[in-house]
N, C-alpha and C positions, 0 to 999 in steps of 0.2 A: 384545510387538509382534512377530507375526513378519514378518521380516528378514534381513536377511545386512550382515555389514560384510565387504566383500571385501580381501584384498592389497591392489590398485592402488590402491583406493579411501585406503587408510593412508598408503602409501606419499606419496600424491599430498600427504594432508597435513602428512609428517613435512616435505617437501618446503619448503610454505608456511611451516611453522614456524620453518623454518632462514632463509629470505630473512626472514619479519618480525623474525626477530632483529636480523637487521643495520639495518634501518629501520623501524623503528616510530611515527616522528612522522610523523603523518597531517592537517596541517594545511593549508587552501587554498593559503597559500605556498609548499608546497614538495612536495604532491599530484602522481605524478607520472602524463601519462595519455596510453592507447593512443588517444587521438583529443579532440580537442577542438571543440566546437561554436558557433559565432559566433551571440549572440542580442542583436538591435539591437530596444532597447526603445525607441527614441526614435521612429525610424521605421517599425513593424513592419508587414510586407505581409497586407493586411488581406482573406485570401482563405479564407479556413478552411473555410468558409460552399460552398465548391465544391469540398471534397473528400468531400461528404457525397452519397451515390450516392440514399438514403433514409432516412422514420426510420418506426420501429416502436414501437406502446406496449402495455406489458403490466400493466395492473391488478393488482394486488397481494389479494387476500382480504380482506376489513375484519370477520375473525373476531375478535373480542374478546380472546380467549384470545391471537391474533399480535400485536394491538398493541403498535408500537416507537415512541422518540420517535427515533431518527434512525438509520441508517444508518453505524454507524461501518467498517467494513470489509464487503463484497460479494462471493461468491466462487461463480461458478456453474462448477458442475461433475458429474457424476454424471446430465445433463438435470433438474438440479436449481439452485436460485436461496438462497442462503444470505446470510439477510442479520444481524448480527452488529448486536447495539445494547447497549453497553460499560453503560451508564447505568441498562439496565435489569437487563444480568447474562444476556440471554437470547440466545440463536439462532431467526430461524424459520426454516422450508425450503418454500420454494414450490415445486411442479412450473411446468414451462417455460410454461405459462398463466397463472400466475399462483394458483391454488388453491392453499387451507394443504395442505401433508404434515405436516410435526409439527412440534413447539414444543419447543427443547434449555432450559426453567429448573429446571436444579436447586442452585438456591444453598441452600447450609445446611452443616452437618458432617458428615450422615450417609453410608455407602457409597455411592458413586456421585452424589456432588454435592463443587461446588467451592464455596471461601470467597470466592474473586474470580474474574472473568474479565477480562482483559487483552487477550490477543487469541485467536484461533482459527485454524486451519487445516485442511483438508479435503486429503487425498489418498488417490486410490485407493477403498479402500471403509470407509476411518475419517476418524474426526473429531477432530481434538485440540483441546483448550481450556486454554491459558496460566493456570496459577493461583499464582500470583506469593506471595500468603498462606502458600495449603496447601504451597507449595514443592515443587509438583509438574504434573505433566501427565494428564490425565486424556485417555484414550480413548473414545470410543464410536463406534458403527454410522454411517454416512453415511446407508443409510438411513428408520433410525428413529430416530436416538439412543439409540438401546440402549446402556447402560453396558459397556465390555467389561475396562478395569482402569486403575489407575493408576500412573507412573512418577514417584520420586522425582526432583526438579530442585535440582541443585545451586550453582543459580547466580540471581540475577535478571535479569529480560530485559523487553524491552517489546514489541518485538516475533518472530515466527518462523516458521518454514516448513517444510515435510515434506520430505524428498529421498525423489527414488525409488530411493536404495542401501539407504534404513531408517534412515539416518540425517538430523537437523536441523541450521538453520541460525536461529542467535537472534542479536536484534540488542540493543544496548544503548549508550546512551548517558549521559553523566554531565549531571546539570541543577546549575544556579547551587544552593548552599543544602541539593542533597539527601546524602543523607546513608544507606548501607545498614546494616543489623541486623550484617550480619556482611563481612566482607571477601570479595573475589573477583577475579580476575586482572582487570589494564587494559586492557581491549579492547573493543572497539564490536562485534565478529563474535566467536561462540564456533559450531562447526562440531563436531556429537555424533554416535555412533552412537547404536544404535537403544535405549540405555540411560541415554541422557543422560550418557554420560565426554566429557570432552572431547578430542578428536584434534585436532584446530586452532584456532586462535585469528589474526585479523587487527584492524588498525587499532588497535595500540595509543597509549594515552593517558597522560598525567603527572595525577597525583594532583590538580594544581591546577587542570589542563582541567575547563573544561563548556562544554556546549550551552546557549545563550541561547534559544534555541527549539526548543520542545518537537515533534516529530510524534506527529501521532496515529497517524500507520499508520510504519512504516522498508521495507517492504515492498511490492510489488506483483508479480503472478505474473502471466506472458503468454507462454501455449505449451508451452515448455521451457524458457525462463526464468523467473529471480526475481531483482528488480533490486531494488538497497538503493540508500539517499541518507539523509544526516543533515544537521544543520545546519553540523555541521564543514568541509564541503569543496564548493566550486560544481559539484557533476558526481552521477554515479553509478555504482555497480559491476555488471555485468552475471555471475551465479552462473549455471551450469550445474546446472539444476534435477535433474537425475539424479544426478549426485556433490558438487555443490558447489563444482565449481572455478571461478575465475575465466574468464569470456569473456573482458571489456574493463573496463577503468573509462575515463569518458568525462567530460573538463569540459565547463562551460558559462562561456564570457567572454560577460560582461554588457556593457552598455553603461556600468553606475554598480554595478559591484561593489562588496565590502565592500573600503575600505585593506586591506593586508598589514599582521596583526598586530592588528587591531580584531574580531574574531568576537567578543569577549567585551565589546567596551565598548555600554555600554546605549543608546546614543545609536543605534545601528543601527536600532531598530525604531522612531523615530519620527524616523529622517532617509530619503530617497528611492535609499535602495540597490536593488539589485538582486540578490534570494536566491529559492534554490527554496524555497516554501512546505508544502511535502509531497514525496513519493516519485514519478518519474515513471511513466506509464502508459504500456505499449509497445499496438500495436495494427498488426498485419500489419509494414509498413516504416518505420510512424509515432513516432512520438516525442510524448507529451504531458504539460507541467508546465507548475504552477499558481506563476506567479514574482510575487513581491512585486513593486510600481512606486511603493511608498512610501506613500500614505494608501488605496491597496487594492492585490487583486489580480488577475491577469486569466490565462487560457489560451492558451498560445503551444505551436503544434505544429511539432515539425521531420517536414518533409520532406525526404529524403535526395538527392530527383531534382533540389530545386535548391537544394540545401547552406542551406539560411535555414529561420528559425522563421515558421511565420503565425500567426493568431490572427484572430478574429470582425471584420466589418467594424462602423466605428461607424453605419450607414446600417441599414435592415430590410431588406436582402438576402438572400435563399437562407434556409440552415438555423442557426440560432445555436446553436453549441456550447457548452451549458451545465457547469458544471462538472464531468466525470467521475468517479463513484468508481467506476470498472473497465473491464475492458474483456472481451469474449468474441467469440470467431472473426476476423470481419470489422467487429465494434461496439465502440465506446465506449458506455457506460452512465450514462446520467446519471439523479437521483433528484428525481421533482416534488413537494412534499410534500401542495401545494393547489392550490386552482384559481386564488387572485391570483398565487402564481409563475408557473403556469401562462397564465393574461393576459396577464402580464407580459412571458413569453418568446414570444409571437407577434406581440407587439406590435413587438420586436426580430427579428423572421423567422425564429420556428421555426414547421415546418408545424403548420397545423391538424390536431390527432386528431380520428380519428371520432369521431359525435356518440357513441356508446356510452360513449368514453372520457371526452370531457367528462363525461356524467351520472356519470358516477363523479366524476371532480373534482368536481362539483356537491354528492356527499353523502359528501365527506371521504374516498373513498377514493385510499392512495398509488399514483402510480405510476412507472414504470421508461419510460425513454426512450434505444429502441435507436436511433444514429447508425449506419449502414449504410456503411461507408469505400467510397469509390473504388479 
């Protein structure tokens, strides 16, 4: 991979090392954070719907060879649309139209294919693909996917992200029940240069710790950020996408938090707490996560101008902000899969696509729904 791990860059983590010596219990009780965010789930201002300037929809190709059954991670960059579907083991890459550019499935054993894919990350003019099996990191081309080599990984992770020093940033968390092949230091953050050694490590855990709830993604990228959230803690930590260092960690006080000392008892996921359901999504000044409210969940955005969360009205006003998986420039991104979702969410006040876009719903083709922010 070329790269550079520089001085500061070490430095900065020998740094980190030495404070999470002295505190390493990372639990919501005792979590401790550069800001905290007040989100009242009972009464939430139901205005979301009028922070959307426009929306934009981009047809996806319904090339055979692309077909995906979901959308598990989203990552446009390069003027390019990467969309990541775990289930099938593949990458497609659409240009900003929507047209195929190329198809990343190379599962199997041979040179330049992985045995799993877990997650992926794109920086710069490579690709990386999390292969948790092979115990390694494969590279290729951003854009063709051209095989370019692969890095031994010494750890397992679930999810990770490229820094632009060359070095990564994986995240890991401990589930009820699971159980690794081989042993590896207790920590949710492992922070590598560009060889995968580990230089830093945060959030560590006790051996009897886990996660009641699994994410699918621990990541989300916006700008020069990359923000992580586990199920461990009501908030998130804001990574300085060029080195890795901490911006902020930020709570979220719920209206019906989890008790202090309950993250592990099972009765959480079918009592009416209040937990982030996924990692949140930044966008311009915005703030957005998908928070449990007990027999579902829903999307509550902070706005910073007037310190409160909003979230959709229950009325068919404006534009209904459907669940985002990303976000890029000025948009939130969300994924239509058909046209009854799509029905569905006009019926609730998202605008009408042109008819172009409908006839595409019409004959099963996916597509991408830019929210245009104010």
């Amino acid at each position: 991979m070329n790269s550079h791990w520089n001085e500061k860059a070490l430095l900065v983590y020998f740094v980190c090392q030495s404070f999470l010596a002295l505190s390493c219990s990372n639990h919501s009780d005792d979590q401790d954070f550069d800001r905290t965010l007040n989100c009242n789930t009972d009464k939430p201002v139901q205005t979301m719907s009028e922070y959307v300037s426009h929306v934009s929809f981009v047809v996806l190709d319904p090339d055979a060879e692309a077909n995906f059954r979901n959308i598990d991670k989203l990552v446009i960059d390069n003027e390019r649309i990467y969309i990541g579907d775990f289930s099938s083991q593949k990458i497609v890459a659409y240009k900003m139209d929507g047209s195929l550019d190329f198809v990343l499935d190379k599962k199997g054993r041979g040179p330049g294919e992985y045995l799993s894919m877990k997650s992926y990350c794109v920086y710069d003019n490579n690709l990386y693909i999390l292969d948790n099996n092979g115990s390694k990191i494969h590279v290729y081309t951003a854009d063709k996917g051209s095989f370019k080599e692969s890095v031994n990984l010494p750890f397992v992770s679930w999810d990770f992200e490229a820094l632009g020093n060359g070095g990564f940033i994986f995240a890991f968390a401990p589930m009820k029940g699971g159980r690794l092949k081989s042993a590896q230091p207790l920590y949710r953050i492992f922070l590598t240069d560009k060889d995968l050694h580990i230089k830093g490590k945060m959030f560590g855990y006790a051996e009897s710790d886990y996660d009641l709830i699994a994410y699918s993604r621990f990541f989300s990228v916006y700008d020069d950020k990359i923000v992580y959230s586990s199920f461990h803690f009501d908030g998130f930590t804001v990574f300085d996408r060029f080195s890795g260092e901490v911006v902020e960690t930020v709570g979220i006080k719920f209206s019906h938090a989890i008790p202090g000392g309950s993250r592990k008892d099972d009765s959480v996921t079918s009592a009416s707490y209040n937990f982030l359901e996924s990692v949140p999504i930044l966008c311009g000044q915005y703030i957005l996560a998908e928070i449990s409210l007990g027999d579902y969940t829903d999307n509550f955005m902070y706005d910073p101008a007037i310190s409160s969360f909003v979230t959709n009205s229950e009325s068919s006003e404006g534009n209904y902000v459907f669940y985002p998986i990303g976000s890029w420039k000025d948009c939130y991104v969300s994924y239509i899969s058909d046209k009854e979702l799509y029905s569905g969410l006009v019926e609730s006040g998202l605008e009408r696509a042109p008819q172009d876009v409908e006839m595409a719903l019409d004959s099963g083709n996916p597509v991408l729904i830019f929210y245009h922010m104010k």
